[in-house]
C-alpha positions in Angstrom: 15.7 -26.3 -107.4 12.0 -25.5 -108.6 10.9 -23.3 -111.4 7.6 -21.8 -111.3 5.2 -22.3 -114.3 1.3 -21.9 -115.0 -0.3 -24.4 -117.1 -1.7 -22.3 -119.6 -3.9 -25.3 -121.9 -7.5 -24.6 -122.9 -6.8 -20.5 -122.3 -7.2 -17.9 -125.1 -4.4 -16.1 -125.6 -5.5 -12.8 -123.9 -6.6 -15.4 -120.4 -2.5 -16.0 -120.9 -1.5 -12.8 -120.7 -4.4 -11.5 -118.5 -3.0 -14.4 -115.8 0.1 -13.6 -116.4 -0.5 -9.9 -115.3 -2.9 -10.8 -112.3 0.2 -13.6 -110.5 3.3 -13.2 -111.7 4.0 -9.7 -112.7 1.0 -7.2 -111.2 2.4 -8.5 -107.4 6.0 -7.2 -108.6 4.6 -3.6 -110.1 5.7 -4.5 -113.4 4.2 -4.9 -116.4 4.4 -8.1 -118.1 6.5 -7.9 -121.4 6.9 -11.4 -122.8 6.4 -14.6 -122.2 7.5 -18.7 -123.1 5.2 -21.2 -123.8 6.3 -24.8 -123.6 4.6 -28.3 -124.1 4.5 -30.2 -120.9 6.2 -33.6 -123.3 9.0 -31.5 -123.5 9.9 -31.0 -120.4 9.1 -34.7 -119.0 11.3 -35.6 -122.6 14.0 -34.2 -121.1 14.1 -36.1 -117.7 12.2 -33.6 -115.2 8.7 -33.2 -113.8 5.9 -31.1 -113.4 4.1 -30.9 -110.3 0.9 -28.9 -109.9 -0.4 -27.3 -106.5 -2.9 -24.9 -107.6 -1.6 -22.3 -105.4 -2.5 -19.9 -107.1 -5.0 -20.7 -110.1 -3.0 -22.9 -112.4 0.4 -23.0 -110.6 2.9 -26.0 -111.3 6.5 -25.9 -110.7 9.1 -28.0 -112.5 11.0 -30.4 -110.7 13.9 -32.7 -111.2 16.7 -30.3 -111.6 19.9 -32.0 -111.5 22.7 -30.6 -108.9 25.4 -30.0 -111.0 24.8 -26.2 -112.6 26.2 -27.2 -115.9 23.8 -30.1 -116.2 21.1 -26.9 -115.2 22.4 -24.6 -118.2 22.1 -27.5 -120.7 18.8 -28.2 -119.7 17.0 -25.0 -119.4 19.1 -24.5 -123.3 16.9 -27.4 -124.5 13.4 -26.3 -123.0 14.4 -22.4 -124.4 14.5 -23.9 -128.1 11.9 -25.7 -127.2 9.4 -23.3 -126.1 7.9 -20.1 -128.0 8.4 -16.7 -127.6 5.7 -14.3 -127.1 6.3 -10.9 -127.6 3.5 -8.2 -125.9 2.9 -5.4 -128.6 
């Protein structure tokens, strides 16, 4: 199992959103609501990895996921409080 991140450090908060738009949600036809912002320490802290490719711009997926789906569900709990909400107004 992979998630799909972008590393988002050294961007203002409108390049966020504006990449945000352009890869993730503009290809789907949505509009991009919210989004969750997470320090990479936590997520090596809790025993998985990061792995850029650059495909596209600033692309990385998380690694590491164990098998078991419960061990999943308590993980992806402690990066959620963890990371912050951002709201689009």
């Amino acid at each position: 199992m992979e998630t799909s991140v972008f590393r988002i450090r050294g961007l203002r908060a409108d390049e966020i959103w504006d990449l945000g738009q352009r890869l993730v949600a503009g290809p789907l036809g949505r509009p991009l609501r919210a989004r969750a912002d997470i320090m990479t320490h936590e997520i090596l802290e809790v025993g998985l990895a990061i792995h850029p490719d650059n495909r596209p711009e600033r692309h990385a997926t998380i690694r590491g996921w164990p098998e078991e789906k419960e061990r999943q569900m308590i993980l992806a709990t402690e990066l959620a409080a963890a990371a912050q909400l951002h709201v689009r107004s």
